[in-house]
C-alpha positions in Angstrom: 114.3 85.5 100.2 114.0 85.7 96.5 115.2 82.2 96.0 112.4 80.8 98.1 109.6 82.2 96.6 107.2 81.0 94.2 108.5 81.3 90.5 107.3 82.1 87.2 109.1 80.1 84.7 109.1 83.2 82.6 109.9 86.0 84.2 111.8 84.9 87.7 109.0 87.2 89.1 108.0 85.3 92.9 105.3 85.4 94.4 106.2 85.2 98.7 105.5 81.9 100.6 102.8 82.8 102.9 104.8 83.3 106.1 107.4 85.7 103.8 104.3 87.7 102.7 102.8 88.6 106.1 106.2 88.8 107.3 106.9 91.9 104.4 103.8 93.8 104.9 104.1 94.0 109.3 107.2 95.2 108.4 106.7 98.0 105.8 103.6 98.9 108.8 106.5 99.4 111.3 106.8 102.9 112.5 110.5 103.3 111.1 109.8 101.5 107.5 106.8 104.5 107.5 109.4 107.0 108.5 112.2 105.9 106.1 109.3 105.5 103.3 107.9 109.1 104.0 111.0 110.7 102.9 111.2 108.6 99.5 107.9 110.0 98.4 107.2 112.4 95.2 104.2 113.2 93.4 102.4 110.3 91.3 101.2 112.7 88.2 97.9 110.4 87.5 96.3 113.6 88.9 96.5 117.4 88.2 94.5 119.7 90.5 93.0 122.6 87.9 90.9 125.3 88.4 88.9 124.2 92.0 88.3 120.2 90.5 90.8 117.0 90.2 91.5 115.7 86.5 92.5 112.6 86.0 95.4 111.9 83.9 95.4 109.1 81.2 96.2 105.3 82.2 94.6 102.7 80.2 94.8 99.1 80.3 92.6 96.5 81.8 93.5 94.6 85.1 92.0 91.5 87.0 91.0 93.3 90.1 88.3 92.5 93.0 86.7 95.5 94.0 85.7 96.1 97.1 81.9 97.4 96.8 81.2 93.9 94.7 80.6 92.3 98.3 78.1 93.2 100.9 80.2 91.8 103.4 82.9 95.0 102.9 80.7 97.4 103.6 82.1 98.2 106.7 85.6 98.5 105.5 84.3 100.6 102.3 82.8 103.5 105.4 85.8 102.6 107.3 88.5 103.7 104.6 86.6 106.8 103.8 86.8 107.9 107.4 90.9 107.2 106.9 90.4 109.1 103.9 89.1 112.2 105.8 91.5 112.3 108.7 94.0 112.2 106.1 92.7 115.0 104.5 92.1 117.3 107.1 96.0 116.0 108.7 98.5 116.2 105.4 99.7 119.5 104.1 99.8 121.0 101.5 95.9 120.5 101.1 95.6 119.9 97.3 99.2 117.8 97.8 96.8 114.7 98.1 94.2 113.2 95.8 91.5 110.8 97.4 90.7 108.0 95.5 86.6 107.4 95.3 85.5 104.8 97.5 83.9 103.3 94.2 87.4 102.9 92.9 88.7 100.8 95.6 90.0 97.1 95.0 92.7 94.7 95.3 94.3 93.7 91.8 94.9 89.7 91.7 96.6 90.2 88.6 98.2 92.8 86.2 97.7 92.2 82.7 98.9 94.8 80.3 98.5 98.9 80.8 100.2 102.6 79.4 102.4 101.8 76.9 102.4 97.7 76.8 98.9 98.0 76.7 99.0 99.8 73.7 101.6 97.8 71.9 100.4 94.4 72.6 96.6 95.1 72.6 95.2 98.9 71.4 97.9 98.9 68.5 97.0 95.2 67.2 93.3 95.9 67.3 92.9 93.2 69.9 90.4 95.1 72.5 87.3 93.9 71.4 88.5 90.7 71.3 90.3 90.8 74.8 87.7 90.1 77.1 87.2 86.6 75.1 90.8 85.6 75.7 90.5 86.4 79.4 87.7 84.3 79.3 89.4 81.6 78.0 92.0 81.4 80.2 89.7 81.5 83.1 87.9 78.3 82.1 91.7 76.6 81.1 92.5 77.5 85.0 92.0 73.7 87.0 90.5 75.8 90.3 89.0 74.1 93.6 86.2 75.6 94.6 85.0 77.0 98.2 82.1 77.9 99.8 83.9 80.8 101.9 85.2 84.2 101.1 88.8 84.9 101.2 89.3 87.1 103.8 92.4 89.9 104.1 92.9 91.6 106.9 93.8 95.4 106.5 96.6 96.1 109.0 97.7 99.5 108.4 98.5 102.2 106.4 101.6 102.1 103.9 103.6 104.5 101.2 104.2 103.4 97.9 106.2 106.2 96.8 103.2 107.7 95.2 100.5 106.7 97.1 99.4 106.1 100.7 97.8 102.4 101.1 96.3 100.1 103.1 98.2 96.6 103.7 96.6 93.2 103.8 98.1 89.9 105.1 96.4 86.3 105.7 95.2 84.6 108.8 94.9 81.4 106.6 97.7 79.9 104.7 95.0 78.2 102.1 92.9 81.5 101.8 96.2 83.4 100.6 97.4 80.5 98.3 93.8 80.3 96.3 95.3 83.6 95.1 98.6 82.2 94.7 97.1 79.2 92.7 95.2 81.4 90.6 98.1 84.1 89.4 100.1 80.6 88.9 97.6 79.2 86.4 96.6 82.5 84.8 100.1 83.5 83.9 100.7 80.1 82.7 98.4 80.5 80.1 100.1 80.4 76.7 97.8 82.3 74.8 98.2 85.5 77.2 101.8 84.9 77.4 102.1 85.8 73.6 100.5 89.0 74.3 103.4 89.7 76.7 101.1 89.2 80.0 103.1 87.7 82.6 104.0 88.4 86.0 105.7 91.3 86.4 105.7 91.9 90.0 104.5 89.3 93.6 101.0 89.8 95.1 101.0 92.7 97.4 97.5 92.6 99.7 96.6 96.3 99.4 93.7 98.9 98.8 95.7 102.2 97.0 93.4 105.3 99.0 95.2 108.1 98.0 97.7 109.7 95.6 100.2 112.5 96.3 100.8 114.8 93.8 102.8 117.3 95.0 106.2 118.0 96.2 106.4 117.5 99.8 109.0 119.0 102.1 110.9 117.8 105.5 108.0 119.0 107.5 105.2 118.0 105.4 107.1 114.5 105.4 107.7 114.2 108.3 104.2 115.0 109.6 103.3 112.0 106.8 104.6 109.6 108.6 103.4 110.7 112.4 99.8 110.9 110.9 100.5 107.2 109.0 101.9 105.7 112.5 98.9 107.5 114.4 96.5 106.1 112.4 98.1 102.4 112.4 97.8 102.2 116.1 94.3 102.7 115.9 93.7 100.3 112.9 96.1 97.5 114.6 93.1 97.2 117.6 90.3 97.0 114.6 89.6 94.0 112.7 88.8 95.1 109.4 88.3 92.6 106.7 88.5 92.3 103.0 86.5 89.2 101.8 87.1 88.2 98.4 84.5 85.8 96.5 85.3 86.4 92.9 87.3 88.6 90.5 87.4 89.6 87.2 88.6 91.9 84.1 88.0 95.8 84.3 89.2 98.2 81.8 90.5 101.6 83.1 91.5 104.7 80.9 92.6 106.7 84.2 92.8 105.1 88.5 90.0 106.3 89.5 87.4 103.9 87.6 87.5 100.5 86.6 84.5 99.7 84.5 83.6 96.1 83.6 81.4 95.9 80.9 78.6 92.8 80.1 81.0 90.6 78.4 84.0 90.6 80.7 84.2 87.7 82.5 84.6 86.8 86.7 86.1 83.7 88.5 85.4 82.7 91.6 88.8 82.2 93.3 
């Protein structure tokens, strides 16, 4: 599969073909992918529970992300995650195994730039932050983009594990709607000037909405009663039509994953 995918001369990273890409993420939503996926998971250590409160853990770096609450047509989903959110809580043992993310914080990242430790090396180190935001800018206006006059819209299938984290998967009803994303992580990490920074693609566009990190050490039982809670939940959610629409995104700067600030000067695209 990795042969037919989209390539970035400088890395071999590939993006999927549309039909590969829907094609991956029905499968990691099948009830045995969940199962197998359960038993793989381990604490994510971006958050401690001390003393009756969450901390967060440092993670810097910035990232091209479109959040979720910067369009009134997600409302719905926003209210809609939350209530996964909650049956999740009150579901998964042990109770403080599981951090919930804050619904403020949720987004789908169009592109990775740099963060931890590359971050620091290639931008905090060189005294380059200040002057970040204007080279994102840059390549944004470099980027040859068509423009439309409709949101992007992903659908949210289901409920996934990333190892560390329970998700919700995306895919694309419209070929053309998936490849203005496609298009756009082509041109950005094309851009020469980012590429000297070390900012290239380092992994394909996944469609998904991170909800909640584990952070403890689960056993058998705990996951196996993961993945029947995951599976219930996905039968519900594969009746709904729940929507992502995407308009624009954007740089935002993060020091932990549960906030993603964009100050006045960081630029947006519409994609």
């Amino acid at each position: 599969m990795i042969d037919n995918q989209i390539k970035n001369k400088e890395t071999d990273i590939a993006d999927f073909p549309f039909f590969e890409y829907n094609q991956r993420q029905k499968f990691e939503l099948s009830a045995d992918r969940i199962r197998e996926r359960a038993l793989d998971v381990k604490p994510s250590g971006n958050f401690i529970y001390n003393r009756q409160m969450w901390q967060p853990n440092e993670y810097e770096g910035f990232a091209i992300i479109s959040m979720l609450n910067e369009n009134e047509e997600n409302e719905s989903l926003t209210k809609r995650l939350v209530e996964i959110q909650k049956e999740l809580q009150y579901n998964l043992t042990p109770t403080y195994g599981f951090y919930n993310l804050p619904a403020e914080s949720f987004h789908q990242t169009i592109a990775n730039t740099l963060s931890a430790d590359r971050f620091k090396n290639n931008i905090l180190n060189k005294g380059l932050e200040a002057k970040y935001p204007d080279l994102i800018n840059e390549a944004f206006n470099s980027l040859e983009l068509e423009a439309f006059d409709y949101s992007i819209g992903m659908k949210i299938l289901g409920l996934s594990v990333f190892g560390t984290a329970i998700g919700a998967l995306g895919i694309f009803e419209n070929e053309e709607e998936y490849s203005r994303i496609i298009n756009f992580r082509k041109g950005f990490y094309s851009n020469p000037q980012l590429n000297e920074l070390d900012i290239k693609m380092t992994r394909p566009f996944i469609g998904h909405i991170t909800l909640t990190y584990i952070e403890q050490s689960l056993n058998k039982n705990q996951k196996d009663q993961l993945a029947i809670v995951l599976n219930e939940i996905n039968e519900t959610l594969e009746n709904e039509r729940n929507y992502f629409n995407i308009n624009t995104t954007g740089l935002r700067r993060y020091h932990h994953l549960s906030e993603f600030k964009k100050e006045l000067n960081y630029p947006t695209i519409a994609i």
